[in-house]
BADRENTOR-708470 format. One line per field, with one value per residue: residue number from 1; residue in three letters; x, y, z of N, C-alpha, C, O, CB in turn. Coordinates in pm, 1 decimal. Glycine has a CB too. Example, Ala and Ser with C-alpha at 12.3 -4.5 7.8 and 13.67 -1.06 7.14 Angstrom:
# residues 2
k = 1;2 $
r = ALA;SER $
n_east = 1319.0;1285.0 $
n_north = -569.0;-225.0 $
n_up = 780.0;708.0 $
ca_east = 1230.0;1367.0 $
ca_north = -450.0;-106.0 $
ca_up = 780.0;714.0 $
c_east = 1320.0;1290.0 $
c_north = -330.0;3.0 $
c_up = 780.0;787.0 $
o_east = 1423.6;1340.9 $
o_north = -331.9;113.8 $
o_up = 846.5;803.9 $
cb_east = 1130.8;1408.4 $
cb_north = -447.3;-59.8 $
cb_up = 904.6;572.5 $
# end
This chain:
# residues 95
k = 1;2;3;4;5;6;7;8;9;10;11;12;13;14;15;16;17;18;19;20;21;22;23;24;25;26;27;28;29;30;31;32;33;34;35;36;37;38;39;40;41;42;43;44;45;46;47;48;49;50;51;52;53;54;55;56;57;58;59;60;61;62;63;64;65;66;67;68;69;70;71;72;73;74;75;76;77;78;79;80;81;82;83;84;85;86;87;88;89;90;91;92;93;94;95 $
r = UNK;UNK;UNK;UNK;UNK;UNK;UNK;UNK;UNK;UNK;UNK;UNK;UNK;UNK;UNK;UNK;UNK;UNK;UNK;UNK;UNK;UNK;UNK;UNK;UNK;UNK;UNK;UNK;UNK;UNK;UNK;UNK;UNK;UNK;UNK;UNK;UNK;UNK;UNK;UNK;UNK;UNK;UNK;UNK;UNK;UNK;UNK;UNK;UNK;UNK;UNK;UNK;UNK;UNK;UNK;UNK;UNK;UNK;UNK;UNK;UNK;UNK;UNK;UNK;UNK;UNK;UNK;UNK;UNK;UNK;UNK;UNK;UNK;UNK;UNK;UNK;UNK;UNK;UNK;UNK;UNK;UNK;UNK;UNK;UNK;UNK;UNK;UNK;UNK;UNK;UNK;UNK;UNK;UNK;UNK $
n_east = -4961.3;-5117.9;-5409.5;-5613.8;-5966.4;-6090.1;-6328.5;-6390.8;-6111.6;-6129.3;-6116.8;-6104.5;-5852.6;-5580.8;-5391.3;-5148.3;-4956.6;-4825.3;-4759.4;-4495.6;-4373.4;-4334.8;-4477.6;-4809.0;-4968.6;-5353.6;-5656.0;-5755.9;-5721.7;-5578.8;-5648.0;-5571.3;-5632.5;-5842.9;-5832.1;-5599.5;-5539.3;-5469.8;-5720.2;-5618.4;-5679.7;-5705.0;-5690.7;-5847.9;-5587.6;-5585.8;-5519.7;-5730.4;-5719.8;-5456.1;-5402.8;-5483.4;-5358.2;-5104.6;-5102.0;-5224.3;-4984.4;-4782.9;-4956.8;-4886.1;-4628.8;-4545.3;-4709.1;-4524.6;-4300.9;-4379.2;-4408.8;-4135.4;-4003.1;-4140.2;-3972.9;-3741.8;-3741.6;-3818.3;-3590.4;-3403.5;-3456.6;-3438.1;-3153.8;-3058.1;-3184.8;-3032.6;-2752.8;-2775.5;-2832.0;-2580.2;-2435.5;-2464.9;-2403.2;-2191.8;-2085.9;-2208.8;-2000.0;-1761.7;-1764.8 $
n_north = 2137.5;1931.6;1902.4;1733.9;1669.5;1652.1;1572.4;1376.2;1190.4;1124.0;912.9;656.5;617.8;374.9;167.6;-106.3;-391.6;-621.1;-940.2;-1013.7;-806.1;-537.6;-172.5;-59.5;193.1;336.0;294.9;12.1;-238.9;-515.3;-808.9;-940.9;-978.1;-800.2;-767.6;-674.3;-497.2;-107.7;160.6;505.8;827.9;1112.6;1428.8;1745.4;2002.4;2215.8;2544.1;2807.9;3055.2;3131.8;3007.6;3171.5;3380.6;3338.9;3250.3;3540.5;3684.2;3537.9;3551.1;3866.9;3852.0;3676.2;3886.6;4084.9;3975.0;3935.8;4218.4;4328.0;4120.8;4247.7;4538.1;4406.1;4308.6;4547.0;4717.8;4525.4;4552.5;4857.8;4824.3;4682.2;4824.0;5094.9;4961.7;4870.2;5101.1;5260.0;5048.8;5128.5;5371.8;5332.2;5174.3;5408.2;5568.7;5492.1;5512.2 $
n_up = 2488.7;2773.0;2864.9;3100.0;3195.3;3522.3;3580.2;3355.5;3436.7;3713.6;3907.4;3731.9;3620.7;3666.8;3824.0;3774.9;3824.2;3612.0;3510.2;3453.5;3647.2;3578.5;3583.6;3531.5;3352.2;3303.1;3189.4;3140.1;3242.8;3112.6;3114.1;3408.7;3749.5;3892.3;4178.2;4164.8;4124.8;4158.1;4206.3;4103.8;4243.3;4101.7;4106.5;4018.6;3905.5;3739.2;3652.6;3545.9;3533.1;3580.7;3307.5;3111.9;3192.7;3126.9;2868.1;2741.1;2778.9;2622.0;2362.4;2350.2;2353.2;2090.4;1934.3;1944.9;1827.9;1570.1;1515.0;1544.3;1325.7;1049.5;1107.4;1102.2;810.5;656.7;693.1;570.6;335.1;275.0;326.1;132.9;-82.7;-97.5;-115.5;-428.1;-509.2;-469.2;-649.7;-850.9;-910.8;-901.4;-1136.0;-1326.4;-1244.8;-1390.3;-1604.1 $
ca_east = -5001.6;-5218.6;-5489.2;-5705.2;-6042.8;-6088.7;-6468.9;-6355.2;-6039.5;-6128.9;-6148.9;-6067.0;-5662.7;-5579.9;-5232.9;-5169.1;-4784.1;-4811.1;-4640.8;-4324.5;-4309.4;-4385.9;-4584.0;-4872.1;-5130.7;-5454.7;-5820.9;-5864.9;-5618.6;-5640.4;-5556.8;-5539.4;-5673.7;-5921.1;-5826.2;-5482.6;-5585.9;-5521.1;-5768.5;-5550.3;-5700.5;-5656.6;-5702.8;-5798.7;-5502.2;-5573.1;-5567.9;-5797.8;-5654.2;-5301.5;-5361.8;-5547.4;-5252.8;-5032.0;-5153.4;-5188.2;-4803.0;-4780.1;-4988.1;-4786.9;-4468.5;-4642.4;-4668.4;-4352.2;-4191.5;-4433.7;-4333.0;-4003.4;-3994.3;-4145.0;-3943.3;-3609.7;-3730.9;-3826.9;-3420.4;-3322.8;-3490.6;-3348.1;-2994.1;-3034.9;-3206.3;-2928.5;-2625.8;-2824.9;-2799.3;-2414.6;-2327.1;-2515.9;-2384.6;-2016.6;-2112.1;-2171.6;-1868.2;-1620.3;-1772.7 $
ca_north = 2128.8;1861.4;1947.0;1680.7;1725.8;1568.9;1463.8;1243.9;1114.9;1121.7;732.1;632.2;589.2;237.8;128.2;-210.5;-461.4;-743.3;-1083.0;-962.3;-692.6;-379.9;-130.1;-28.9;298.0;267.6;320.2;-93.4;-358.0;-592.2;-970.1;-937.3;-1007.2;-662.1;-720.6;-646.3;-325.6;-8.8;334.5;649.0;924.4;1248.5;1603.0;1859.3;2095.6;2332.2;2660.6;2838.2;3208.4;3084.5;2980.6;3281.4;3493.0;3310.4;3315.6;3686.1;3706.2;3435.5;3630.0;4002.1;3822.6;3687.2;4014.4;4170.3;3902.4;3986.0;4377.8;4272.4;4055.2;4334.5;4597.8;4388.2;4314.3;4652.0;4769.9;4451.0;4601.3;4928.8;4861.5;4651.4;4895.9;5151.7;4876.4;4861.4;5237.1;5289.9;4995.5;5162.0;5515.0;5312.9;5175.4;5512.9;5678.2;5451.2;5464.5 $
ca_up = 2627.5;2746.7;2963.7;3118.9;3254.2;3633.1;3573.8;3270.8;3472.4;3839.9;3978.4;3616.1;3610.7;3718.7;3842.8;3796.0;3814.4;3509.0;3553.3;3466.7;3755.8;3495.0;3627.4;3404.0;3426.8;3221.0;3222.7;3113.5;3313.4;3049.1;3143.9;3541.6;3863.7;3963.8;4317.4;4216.1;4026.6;4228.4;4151.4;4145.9;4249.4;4013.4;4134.7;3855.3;3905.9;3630.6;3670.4;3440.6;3584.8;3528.0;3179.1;3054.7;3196.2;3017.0;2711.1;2726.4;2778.1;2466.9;2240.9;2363.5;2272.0;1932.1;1865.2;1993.9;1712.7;1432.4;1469.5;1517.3;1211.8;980.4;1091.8;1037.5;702.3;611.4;715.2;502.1;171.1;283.1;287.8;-29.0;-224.9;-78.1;-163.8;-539.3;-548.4;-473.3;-721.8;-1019.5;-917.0;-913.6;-1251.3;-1415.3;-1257.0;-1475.3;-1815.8 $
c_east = -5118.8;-5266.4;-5666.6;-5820.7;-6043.4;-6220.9;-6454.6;-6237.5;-6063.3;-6186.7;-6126.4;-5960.2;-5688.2;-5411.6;-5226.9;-4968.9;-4852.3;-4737.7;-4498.4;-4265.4;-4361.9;-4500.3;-4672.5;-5007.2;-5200.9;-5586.4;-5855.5;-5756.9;-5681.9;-5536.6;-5505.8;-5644.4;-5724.1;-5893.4;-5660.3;-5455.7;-5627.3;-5548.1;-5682.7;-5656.0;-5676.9;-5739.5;-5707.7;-5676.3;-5447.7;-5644.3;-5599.9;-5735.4;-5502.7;-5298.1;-5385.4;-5434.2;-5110.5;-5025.8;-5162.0;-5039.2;-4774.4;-4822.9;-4938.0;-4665.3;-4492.2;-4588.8;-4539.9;-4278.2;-4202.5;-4387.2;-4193.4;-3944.1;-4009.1;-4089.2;-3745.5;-3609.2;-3760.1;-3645.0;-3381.2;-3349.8;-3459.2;-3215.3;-3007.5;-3072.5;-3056.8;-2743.9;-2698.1;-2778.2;-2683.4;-2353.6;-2379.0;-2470.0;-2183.6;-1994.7;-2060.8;-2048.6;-1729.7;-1663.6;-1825.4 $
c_north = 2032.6;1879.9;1829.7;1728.6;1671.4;1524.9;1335.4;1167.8;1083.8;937.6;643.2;591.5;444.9;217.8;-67.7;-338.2;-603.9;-882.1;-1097.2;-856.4;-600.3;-343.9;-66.6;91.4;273.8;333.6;164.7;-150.5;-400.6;-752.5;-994.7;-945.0;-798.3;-640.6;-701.8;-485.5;-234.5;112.4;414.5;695.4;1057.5;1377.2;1647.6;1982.5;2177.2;2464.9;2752.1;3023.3;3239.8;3066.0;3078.1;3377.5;3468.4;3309.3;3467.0;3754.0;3605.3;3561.0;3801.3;3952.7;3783.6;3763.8;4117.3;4115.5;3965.5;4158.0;4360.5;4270.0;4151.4;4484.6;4532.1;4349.2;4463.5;4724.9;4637.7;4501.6;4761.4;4901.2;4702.0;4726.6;4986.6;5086.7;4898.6;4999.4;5295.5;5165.6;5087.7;5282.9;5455.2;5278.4;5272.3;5582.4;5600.3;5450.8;5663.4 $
c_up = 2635.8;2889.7;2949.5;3234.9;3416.0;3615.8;3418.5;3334.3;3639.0;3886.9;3804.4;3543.1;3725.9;3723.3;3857.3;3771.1;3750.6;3544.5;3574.6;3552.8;3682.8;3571.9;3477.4;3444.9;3323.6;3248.9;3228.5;3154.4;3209.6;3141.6;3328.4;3617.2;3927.6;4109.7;4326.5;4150.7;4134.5;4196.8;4223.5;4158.7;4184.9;4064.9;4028.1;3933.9;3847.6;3667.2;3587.3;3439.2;3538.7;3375.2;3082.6;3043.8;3103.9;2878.5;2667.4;2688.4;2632.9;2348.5;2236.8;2299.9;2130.7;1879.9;1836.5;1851.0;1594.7;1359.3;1449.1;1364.1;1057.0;964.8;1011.8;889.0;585.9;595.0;613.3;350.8;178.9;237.1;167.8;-130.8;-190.3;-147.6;-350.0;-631.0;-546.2;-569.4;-838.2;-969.9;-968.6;-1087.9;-1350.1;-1368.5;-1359.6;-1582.0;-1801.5 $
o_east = -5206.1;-5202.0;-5762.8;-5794.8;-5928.2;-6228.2;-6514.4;-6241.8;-5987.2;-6297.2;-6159.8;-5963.0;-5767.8;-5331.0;-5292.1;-4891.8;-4917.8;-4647.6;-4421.3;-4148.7;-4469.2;-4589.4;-4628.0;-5099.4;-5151.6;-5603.3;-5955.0;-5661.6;-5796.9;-5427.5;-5408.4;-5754.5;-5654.6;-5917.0;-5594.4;-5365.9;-5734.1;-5458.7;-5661.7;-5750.7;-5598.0;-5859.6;-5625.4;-5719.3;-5333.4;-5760.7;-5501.4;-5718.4;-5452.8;-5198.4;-5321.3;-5404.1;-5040.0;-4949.8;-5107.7;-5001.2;-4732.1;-4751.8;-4950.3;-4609.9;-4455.8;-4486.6;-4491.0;-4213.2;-4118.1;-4356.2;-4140.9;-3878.2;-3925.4;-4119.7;-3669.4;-3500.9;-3727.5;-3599.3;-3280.4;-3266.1;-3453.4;-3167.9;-2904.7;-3025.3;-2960.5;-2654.1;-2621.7;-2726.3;-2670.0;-2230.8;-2294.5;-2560.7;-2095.2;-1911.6;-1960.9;-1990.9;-1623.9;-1605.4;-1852.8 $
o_north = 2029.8;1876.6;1827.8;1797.8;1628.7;1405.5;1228.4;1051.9;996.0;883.6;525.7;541.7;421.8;250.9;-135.7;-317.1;-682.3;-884.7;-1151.5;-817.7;-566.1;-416.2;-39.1;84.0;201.3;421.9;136.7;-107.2;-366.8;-776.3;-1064.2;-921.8;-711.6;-534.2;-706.8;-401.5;-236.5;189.6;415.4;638.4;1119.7;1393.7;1627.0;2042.0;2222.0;2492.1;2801.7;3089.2;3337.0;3105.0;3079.1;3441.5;3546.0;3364.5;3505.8;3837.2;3670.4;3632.5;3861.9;4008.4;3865.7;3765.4;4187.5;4189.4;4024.0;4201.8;4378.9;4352.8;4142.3;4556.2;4579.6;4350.3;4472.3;4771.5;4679.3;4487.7;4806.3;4943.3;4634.6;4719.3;4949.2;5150.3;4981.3;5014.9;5391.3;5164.8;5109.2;5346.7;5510.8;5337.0;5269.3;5655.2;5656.5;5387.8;5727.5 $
o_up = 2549.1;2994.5;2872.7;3333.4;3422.2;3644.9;3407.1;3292.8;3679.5;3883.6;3819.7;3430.6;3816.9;3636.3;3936.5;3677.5;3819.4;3628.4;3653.8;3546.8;3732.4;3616.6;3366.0;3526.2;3237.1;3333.0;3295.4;3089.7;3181.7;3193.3;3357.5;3567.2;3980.5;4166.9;4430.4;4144.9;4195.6;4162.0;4344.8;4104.4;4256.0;4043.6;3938.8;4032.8;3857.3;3696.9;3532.7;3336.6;3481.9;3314.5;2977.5;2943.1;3039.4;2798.9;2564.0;2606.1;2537.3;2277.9;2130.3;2205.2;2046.6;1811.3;1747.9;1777.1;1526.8;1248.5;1339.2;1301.2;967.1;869.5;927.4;830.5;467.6;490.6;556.1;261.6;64.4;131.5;161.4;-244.2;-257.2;-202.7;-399.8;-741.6;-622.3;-578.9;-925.1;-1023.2;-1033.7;-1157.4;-1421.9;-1449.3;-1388.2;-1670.3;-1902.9 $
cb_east = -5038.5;-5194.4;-5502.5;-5653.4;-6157.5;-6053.3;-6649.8;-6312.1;-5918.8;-6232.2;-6399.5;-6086.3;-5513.3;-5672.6;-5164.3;-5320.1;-4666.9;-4734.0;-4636.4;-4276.8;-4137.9;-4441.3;-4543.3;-4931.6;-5132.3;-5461.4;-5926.9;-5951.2;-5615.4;-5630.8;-5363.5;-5472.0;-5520.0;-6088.9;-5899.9;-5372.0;-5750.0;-5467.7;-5941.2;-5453.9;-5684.2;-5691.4;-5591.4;-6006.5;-5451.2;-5636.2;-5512.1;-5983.1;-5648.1;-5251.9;-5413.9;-5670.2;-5209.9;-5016.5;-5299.8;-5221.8;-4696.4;-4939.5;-5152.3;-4750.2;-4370.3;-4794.1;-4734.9;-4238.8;-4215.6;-4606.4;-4342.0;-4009.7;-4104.1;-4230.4;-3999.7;-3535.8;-3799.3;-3939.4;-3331.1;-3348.1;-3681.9;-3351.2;-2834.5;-3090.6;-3389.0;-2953.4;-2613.3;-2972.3;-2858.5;-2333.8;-2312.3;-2698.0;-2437.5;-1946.2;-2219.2;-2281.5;-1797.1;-1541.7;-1990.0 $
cb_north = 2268.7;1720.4;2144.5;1575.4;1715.4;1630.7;1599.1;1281.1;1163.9;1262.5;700.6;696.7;776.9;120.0;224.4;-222.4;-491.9;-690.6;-1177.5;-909.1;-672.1;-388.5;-24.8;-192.0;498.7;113.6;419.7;-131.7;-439.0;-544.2;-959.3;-835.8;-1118.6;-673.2;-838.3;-770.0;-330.4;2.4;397.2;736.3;914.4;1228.0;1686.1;1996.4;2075.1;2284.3;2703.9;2794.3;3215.1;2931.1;2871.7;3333.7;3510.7;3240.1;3276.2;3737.0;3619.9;3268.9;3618.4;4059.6;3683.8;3730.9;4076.3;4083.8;3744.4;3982.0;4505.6;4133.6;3948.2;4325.6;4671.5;4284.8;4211.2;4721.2;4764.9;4299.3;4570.8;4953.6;4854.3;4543.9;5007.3;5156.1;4657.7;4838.5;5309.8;5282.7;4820.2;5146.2;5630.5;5144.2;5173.3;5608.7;5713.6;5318.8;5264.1 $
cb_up = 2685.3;2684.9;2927.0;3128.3;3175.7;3769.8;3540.0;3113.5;3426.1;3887.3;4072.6;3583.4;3706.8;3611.4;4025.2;3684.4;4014.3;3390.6;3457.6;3339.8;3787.9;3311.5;3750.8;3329.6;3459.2;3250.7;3084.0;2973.5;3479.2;2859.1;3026.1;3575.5;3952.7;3957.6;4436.3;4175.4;3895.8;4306.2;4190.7;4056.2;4317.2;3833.5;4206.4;3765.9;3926.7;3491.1;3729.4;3465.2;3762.3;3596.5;3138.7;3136.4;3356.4;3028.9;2687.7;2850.5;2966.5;2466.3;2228.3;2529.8;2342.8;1917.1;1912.8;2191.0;1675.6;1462.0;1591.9;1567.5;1231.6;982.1;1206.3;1111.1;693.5;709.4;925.6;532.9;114.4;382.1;476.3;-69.4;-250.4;70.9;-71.2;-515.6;-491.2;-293.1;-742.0;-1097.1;-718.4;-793.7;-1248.3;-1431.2;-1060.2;-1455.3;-1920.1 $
# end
């Protein structure tokens, strides 16, 4: 996630069209005419309430996985020791 500040970008973004037509955004027009260089405007539109809550829900699911994860490996060394224990019982029943 990329999260810019608005007092480092605010009047700072530059829109500017090259020789060849291309449009170009920027902080530094290089090689052009300044009166053809137009300042965006940037709004901060981060919501610090929004991201917190999200993250909360991120790091609940996290977790949700991690239990998850250790209970399906706990049942996987179950039914292998269990499979381990019915071949060696099959073992001794033929000899």
């Amino acid at each position: 996630m990329l999260v810019v500040s608005s007092q480092a970008t605010a009047g700072d973004i530059k829109k500017w069209v090259d020789s060849e037509g291309l449009t170009h955004y920027g902080d530094k027009p290089a090689g052009i005419d300044q009166s053809d260089v137009e300042t965006l405007n940037i709004e901060d539109t981060f919501d610090q309430q929004a991201y917190d809550e999200a993250t909360e829900r991120n790091d609940a699911r996290e977790q949700r996985l991690k239990e998850s994860d250790k209970e399906n490996e706990k049942a996987e060394k179950e039914s292998a020791k269990a499979e381990d224990e019915r071949k060696e019982k099959l073992k001794t029943r033929r000899y």
